[in-house]
C-alpha positions in Angstrom: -58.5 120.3 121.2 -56.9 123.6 120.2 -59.8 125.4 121.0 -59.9 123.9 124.5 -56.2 125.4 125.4 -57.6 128.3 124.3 -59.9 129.2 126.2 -58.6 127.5 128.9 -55.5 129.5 129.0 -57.3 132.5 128.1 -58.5 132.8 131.3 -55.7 132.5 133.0 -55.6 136.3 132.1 -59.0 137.1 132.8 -58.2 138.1 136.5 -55.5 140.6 135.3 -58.1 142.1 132.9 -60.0 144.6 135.3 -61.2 147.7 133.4 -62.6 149.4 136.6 -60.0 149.1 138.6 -59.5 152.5 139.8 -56.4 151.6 141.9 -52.7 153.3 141.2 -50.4 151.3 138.9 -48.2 148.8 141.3 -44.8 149.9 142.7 -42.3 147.6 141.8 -38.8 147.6 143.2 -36.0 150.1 142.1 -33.3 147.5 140.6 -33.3 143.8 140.2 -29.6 142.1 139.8 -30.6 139.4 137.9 -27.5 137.6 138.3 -28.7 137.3 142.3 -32.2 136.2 141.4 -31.8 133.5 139.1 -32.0 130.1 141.0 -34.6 128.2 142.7 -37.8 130.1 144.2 -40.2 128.4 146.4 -43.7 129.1 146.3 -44.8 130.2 150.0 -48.3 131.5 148.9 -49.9 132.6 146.2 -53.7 133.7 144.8 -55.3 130.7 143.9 -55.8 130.5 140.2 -57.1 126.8 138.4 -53.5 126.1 136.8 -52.1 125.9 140.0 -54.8 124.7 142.2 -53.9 121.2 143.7 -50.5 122.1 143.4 -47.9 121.4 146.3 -44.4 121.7 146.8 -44.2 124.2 144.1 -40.7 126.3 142.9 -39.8 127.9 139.9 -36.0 127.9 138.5 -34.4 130.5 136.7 -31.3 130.0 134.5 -30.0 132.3 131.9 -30.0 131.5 128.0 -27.5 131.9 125.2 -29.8 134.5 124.1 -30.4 136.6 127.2 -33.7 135.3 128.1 -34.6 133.3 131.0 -35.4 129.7 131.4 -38.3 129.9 134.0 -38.9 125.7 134.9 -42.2 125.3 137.3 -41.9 122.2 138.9 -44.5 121.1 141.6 -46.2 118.0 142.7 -49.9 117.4 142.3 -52.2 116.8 145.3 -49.2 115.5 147.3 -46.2 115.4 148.1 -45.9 111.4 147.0 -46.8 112.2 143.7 -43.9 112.5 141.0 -42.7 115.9 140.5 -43.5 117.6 137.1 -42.3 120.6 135.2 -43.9 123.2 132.9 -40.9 124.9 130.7 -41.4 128.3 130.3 -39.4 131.7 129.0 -38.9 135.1 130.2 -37.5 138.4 129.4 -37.0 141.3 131.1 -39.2 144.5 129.7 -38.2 147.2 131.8 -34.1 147.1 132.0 -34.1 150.2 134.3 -35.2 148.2 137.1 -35.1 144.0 136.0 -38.9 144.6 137.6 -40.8 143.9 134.8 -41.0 140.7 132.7 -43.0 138.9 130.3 -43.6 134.9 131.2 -44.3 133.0 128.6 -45.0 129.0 129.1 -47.7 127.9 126.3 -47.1 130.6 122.6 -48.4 132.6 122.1 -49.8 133.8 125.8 -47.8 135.9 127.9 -48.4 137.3 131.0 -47.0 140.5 132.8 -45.1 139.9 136.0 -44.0 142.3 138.5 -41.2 142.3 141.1 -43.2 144.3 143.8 -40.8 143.1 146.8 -37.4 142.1 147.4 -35.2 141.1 150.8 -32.1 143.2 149.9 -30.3 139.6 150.7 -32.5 137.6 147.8 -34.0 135.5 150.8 -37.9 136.5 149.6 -39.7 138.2 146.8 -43.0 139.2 145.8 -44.5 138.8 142.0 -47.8 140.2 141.0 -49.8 141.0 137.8 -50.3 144.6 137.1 -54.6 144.3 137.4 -53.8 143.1 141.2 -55.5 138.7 140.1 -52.2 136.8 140.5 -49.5 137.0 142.8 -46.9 134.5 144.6 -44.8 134.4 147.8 -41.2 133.4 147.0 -38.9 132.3 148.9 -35.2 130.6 149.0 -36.3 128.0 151.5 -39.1 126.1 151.8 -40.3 128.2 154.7 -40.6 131.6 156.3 -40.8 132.8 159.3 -44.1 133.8 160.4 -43.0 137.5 160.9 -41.8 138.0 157.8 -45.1 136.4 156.2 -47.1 139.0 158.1 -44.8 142.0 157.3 -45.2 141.1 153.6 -49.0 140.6 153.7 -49.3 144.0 155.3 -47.4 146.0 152.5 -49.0 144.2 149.8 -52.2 145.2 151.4 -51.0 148.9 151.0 -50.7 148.0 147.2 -54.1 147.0 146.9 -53.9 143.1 147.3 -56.4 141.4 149.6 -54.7 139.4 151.9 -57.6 137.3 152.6 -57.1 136.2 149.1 -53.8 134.8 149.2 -53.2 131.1 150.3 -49.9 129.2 151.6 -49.0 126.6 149.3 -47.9 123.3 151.0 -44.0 122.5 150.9 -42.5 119.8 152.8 -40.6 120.1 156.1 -37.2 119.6 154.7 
């Protein structure tokens, strides 16, 4: 059974892991307040990867720990949005304290995962993670929604990044 999570959760990294990508390193933003950003994110979109396939009504929480590392609670619902809610528990830490832009996620020991704060509404409304090899990336949100034009605008500068739009889906939330 150990050797199943293994692997399994091995590649979940495998998309990161592009040795010929030839594309400049990602440009995160220049200062994350972290004190703003912790709360509850919905997931607007994402590139589909198998751990969250199926997965609706997705959000992640973050709360700060006694120890200066961040609680980082996944809770979704699978294949609709009757199902019961459930909730991966997972850890991160800031890397790069310059900017709060870089973190490690952690949510099964001993695999990490790099994640980058490429955008930001300067009011905390949206924000835009990615992994530094261009495989994962997510669409956050503080509402379960957003508006069309801002969906549009962020798919365009992610596109100057080096992200394939075409690649990204909307994950479902409910109406209210």
């Amino acid at each position: 059974m150990t050797r199943y999570w293994v692997i399994l959760l091995s590649l979940l990294f495998l998309p990161g892991c592009t040795s010929m990508n030839k594309q400049p390193p990602l440009r995160t933003v220049d200062y994350v307040d972290m004190d703003r950003y912790l709360g509850r994110w919905y997931v607007i979109a994402n590139i589909p990867y198998f751990l969250e396939n199926g997965k609706v009504a997705s959000y992640d929480t973050y709360s700060k720990r006694a120890d200066g590392k961040l609680v980082n609670d996944f809770t979704f619902r699978k294949d609709g949005f009757d199902a019961p809610e459930q909730t991966w528990n997972g850890v991160a830490w800031v890397v790069n304290t310059k900017t709060n832009a870089e973190w490690k996620v952690r949510f099964v020991w001993p695999f990490t995962a790099t994640y980058l704060v490429l955008e930001l509404d300067p009011d905390y409304r949206w924000a835009v993670v990615g992994t530094p090899g261009r495989g994962l990336l997510w669409i956050l949100a503080r509402d379960r929604q957003l508006s069309d034009d801002t969906y549009a605008s962020i798919l365009e500068r992610i596109r100057g990044q080096g992200y394939d739009p075409a690649k990204i889906a909307k994950v479902p939330q409910p109406a209210s």
